[in-house]
Backbone atoms as SQL, in Angstrom:
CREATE TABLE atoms (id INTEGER PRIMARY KEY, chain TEXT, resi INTEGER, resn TEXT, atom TEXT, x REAL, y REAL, z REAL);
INSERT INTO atoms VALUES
  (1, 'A', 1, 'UNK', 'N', 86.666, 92.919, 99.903),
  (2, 'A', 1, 'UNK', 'CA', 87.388, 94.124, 99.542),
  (3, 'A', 1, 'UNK', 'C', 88.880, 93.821, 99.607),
  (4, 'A', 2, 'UNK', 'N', 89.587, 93.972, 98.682),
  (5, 'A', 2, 'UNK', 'CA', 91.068, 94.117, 98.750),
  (6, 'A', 2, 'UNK', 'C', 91.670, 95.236, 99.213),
  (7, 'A', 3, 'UNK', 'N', 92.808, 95.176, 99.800),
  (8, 'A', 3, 'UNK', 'CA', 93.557, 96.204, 100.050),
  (9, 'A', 3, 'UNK', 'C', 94.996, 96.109, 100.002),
  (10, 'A', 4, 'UNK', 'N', 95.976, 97.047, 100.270),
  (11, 'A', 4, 'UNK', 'CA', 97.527, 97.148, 100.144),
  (12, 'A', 4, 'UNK', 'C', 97.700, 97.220, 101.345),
  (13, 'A', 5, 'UNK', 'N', 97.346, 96.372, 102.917),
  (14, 'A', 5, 'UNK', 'CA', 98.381, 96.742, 104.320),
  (15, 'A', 5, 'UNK', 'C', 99.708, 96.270, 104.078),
  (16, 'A', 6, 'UNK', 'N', 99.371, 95.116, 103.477),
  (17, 'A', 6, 'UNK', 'CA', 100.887, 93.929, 104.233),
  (18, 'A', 6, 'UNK', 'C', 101.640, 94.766, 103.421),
  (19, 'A', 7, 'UNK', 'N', 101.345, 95.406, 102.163),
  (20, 'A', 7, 'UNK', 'CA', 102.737, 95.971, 101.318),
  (21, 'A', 7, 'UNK', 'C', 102.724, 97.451, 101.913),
  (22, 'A', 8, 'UNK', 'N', 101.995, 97.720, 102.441),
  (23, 'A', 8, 'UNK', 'CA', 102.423, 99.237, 102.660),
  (24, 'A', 8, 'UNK', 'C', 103.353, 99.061, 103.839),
  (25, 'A', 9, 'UNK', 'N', 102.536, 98.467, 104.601),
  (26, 'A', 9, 'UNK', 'CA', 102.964, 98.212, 106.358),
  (27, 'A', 9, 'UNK', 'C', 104.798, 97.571, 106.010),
  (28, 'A', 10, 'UNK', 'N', 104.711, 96.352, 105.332),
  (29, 'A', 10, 'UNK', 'CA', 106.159, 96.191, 105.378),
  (30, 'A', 10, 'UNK', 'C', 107.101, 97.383, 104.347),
  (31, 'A', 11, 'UNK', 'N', 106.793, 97.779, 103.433),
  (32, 'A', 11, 'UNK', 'CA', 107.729, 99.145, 102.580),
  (33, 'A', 11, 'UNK', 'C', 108.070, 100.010, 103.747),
  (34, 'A', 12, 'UNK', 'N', 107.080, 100.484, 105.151),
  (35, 'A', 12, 'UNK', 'CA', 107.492, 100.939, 106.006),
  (36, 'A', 12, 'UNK', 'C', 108.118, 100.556, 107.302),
  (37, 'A', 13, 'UNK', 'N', 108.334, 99.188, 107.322),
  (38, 'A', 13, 'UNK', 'CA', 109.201, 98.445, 107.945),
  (39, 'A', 13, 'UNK', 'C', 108.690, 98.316, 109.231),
  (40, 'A', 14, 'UNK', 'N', 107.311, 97.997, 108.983),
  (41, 'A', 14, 'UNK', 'CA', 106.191, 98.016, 110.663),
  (42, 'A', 14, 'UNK', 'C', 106.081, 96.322, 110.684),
  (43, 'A', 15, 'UNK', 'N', 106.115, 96.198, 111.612),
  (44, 'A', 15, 'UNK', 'CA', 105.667, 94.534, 112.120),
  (45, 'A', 15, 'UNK', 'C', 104.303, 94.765, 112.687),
  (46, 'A', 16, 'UNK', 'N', 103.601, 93.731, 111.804),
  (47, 'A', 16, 'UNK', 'CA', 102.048, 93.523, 112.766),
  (48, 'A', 16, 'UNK', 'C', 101.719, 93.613, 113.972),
  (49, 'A', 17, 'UNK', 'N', 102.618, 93.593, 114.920),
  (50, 'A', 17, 'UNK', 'CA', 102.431, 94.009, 116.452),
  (51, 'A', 17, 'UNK', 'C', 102.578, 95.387, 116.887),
  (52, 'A', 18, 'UNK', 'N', 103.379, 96.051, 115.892),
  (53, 'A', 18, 'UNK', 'CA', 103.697, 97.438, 116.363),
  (54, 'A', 18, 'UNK', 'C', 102.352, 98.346, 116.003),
  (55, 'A', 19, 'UNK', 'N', 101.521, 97.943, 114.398),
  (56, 'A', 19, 'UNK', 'CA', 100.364, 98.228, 113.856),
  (57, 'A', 19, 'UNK', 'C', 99.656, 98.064, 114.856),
  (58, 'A', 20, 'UNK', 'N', 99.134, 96.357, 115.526),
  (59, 'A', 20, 'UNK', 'CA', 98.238, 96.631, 116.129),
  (60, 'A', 20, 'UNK', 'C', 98.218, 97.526, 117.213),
  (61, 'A', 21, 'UNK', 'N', 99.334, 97.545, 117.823),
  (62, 'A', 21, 'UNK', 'CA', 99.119, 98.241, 118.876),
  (63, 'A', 21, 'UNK', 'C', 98.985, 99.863, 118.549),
  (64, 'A', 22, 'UNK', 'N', 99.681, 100.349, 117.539),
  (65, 'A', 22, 'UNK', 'CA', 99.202, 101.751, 118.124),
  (66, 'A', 22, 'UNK', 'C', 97.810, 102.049, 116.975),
  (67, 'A', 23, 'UNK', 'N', 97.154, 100.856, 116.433),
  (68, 'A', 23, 'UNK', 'CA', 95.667, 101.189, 116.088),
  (69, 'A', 23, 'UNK', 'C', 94.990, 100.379, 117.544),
  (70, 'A', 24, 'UNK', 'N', 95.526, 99.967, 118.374),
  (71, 'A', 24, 'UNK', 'CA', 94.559, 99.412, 119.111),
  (72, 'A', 24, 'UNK', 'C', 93.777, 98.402, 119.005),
  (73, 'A', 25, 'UNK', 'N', 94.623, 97.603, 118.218),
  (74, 'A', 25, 'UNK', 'CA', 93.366, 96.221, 117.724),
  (75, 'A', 25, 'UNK', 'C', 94.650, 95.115, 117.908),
  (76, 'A', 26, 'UNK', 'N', 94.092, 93.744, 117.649),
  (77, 'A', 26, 'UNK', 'CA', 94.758, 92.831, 117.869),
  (78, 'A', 26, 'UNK', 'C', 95.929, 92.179, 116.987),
  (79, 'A', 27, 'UNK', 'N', 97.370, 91.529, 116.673),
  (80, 'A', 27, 'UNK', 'CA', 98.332, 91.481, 115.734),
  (81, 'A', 27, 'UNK', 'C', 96.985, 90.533, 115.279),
  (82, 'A', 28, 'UNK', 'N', 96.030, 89.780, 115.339),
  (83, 'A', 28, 'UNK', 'CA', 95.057, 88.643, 114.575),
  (84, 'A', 28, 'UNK', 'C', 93.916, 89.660, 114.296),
  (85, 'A', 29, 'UNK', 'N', 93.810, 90.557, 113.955),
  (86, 'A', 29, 'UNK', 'CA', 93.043, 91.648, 113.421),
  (87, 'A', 29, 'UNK', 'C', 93.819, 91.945, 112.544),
  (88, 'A', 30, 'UNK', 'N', 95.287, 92.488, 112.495),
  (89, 'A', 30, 'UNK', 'CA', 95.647, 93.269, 111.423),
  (90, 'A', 30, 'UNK', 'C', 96.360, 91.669, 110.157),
  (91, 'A', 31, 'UNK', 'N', 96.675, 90.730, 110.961),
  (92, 'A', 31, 'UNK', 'CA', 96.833, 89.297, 109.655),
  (93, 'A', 31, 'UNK', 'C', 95.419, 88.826, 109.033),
  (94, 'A', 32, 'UNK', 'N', 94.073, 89.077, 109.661),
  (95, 'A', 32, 'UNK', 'CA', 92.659, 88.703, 109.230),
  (96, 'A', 32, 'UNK', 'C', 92.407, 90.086, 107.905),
  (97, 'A', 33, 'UNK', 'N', 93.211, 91.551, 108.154),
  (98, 'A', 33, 'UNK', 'CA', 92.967, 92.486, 107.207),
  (99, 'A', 33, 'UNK', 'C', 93.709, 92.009, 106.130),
  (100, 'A', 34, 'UNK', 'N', 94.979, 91.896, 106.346),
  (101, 'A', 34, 'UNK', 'CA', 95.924, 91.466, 105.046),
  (102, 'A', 34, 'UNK', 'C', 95.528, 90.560, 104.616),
  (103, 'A', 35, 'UNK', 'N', 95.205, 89.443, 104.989),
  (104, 'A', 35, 'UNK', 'CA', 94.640, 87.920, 104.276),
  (105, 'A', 35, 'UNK', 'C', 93.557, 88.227, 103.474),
  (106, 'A', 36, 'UNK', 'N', 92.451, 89.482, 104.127),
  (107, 'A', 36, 'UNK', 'CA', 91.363, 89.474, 103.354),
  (108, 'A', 36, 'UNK', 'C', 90.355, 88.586, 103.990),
  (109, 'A', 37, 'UNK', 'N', 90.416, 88.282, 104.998),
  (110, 'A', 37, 'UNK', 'CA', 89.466, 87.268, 105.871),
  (111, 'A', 37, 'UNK', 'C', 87.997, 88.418, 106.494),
  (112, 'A', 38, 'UNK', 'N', 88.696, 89.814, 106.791),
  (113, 'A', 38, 'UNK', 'CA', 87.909, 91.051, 107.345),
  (114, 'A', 38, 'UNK', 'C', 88.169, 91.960, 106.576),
  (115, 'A', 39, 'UNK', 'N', 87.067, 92.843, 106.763),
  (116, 'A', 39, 'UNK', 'CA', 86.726, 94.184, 105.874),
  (117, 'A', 39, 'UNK', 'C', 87.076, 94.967, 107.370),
  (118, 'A', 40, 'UNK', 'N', 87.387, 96.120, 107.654),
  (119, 'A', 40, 'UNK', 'CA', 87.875, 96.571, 108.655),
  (120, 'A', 40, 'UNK', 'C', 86.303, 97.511, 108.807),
  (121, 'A', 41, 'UNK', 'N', 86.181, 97.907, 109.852),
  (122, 'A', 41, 'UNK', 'CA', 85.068, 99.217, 109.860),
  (123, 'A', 41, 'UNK', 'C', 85.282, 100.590, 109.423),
  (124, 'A', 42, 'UNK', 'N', 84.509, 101.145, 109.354),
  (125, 'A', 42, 'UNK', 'CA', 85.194, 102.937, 108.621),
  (126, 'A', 42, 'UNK', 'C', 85.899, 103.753, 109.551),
  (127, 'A', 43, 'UNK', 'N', 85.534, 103.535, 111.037),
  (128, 'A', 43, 'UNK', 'CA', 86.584, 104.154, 111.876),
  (129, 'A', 43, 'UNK', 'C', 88.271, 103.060, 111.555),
  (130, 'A', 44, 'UNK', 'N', 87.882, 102.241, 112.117),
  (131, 'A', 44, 'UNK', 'CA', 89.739, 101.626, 111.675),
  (132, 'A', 44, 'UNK', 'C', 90.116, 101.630, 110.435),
  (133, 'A', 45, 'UNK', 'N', 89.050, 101.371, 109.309),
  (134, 'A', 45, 'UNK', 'CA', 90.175, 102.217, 108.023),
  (135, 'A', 45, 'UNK', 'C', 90.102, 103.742, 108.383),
  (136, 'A', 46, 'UNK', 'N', 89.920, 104.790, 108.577),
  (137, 'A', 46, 'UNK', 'CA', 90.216, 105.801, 109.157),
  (138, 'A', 46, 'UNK', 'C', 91.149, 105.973, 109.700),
  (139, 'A', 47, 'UNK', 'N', 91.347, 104.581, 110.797),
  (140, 'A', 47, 'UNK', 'CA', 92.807, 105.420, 111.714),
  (141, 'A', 47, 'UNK', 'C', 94.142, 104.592, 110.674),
  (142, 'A', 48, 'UNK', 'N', 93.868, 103.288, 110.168),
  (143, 'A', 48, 'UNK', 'CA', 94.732, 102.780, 109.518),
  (144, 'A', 48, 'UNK', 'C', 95.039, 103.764, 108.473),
  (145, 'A', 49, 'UNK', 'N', 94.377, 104.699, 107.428),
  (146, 'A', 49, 'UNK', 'CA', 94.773, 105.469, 107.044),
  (147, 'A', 49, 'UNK', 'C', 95.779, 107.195, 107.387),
  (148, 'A', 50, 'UNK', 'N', 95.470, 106.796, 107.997),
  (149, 'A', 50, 'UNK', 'CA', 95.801, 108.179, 109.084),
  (150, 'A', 50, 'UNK', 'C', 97.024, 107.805, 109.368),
  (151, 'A', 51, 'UNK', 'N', 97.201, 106.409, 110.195),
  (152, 'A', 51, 'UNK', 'CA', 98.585, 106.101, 110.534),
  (153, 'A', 51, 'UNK', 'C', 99.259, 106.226, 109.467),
  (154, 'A', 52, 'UNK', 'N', 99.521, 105.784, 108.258),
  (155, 'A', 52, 'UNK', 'CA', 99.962, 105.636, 107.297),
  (156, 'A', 52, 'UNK', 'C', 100.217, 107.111, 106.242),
  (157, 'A', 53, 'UNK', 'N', 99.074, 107.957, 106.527),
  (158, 'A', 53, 'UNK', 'CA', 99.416, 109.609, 106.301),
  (159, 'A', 53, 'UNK', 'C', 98.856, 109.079, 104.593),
  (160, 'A', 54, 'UNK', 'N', 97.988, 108.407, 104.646),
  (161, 'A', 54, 'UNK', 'CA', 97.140, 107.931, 103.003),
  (162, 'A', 54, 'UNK', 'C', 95.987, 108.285, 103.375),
  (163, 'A', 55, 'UNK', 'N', 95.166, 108.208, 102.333),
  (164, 'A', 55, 'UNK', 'CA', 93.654, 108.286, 101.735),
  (165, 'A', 55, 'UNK', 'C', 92.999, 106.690, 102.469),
  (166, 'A', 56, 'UNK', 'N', 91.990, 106.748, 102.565),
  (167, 'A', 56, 'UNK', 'CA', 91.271, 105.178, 102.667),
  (168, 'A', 56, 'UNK', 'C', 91.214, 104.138, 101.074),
  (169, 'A', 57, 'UNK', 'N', 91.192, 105.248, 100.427),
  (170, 'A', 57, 'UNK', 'CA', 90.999, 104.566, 98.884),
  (171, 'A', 57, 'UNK', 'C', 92.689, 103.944, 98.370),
  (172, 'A', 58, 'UNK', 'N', 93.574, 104.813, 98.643),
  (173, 'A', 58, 'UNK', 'CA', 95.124, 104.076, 98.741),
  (174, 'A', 58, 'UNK', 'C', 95.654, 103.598, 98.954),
  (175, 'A', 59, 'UNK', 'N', 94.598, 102.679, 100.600),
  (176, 'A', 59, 'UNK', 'CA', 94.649, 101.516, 100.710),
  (177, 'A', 59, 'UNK', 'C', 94.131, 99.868, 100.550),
  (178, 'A', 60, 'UNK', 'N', 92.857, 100.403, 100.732),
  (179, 'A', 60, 'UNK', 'CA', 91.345, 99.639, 100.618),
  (180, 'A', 60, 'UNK', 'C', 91.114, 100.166, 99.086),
  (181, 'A', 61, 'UNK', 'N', 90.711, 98.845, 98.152),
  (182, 'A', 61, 'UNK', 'CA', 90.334, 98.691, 96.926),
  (183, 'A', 61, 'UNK', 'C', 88.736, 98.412, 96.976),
  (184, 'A', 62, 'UNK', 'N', 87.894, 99.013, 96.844),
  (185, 'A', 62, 'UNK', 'CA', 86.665, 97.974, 96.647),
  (186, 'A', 62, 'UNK', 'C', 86.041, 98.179, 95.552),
  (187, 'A', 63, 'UNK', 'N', 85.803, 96.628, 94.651),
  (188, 'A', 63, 'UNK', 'CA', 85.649, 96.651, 93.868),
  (189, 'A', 63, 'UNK', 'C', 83.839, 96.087, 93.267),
  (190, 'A', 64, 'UNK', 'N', 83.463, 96.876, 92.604),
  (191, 'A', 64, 'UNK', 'CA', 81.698, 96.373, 92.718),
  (192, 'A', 64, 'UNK', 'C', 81.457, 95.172, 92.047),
  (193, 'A', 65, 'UNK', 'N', 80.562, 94.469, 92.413),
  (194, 'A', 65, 'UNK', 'CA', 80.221, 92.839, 91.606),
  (195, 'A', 65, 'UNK', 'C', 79.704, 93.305, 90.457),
  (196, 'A', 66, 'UNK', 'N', 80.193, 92.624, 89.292),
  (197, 'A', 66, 'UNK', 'CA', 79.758, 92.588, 87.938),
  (198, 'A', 66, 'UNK', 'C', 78.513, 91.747, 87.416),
  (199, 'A', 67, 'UNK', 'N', 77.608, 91.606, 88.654),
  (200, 'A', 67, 'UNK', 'CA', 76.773, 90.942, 88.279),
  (201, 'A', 67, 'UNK', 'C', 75.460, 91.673, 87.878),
  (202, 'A', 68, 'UNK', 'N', 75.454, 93.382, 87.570),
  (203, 'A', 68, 'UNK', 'CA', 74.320, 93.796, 87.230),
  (204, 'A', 68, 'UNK', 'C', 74.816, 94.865, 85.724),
  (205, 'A', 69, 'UNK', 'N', 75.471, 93.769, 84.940),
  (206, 'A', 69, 'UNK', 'CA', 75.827, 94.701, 83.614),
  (207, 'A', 69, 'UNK', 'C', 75.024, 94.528, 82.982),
  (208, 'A', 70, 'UNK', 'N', 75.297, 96.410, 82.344),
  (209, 'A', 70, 'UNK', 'CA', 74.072, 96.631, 81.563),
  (210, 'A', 70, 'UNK', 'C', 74.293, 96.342, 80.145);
């Protein structure tokens, strides 16, 4: 799943340590989200959305595999 943190998070001038901490997860949790290494769970996209005062979809892209066209 793709998403927009690293660009949202820096347009708002947050450093990965300040994120993790007030979501409560680790600064190597929120560089594993931006890289795309982790899909986050629906509660932390929840609060990551929330922090941010967005939708889950405005941040997190997911896009379906094209492997069952009709």
């Amino acid at each position: 799943m793709k998403n927009r943190l690293e660009e949202i998070r820096k347009k708002n001038g947050i450093k990965q340590e300040e994120l993790a901490a007030a979501l409560e997860v680790s600064r190597q949790t929120i560089g594993s989200l931006e890289n795309g290494r982790y899909n986050p769970s629906i509660i932390l996209a929840f609060k990551i959305a929330r922090y941010f005062g967005m939708t889950i979809e405005e941040i997190f892209i997911y896009e379906e595999e094209s492997n069952n066209e009709k």
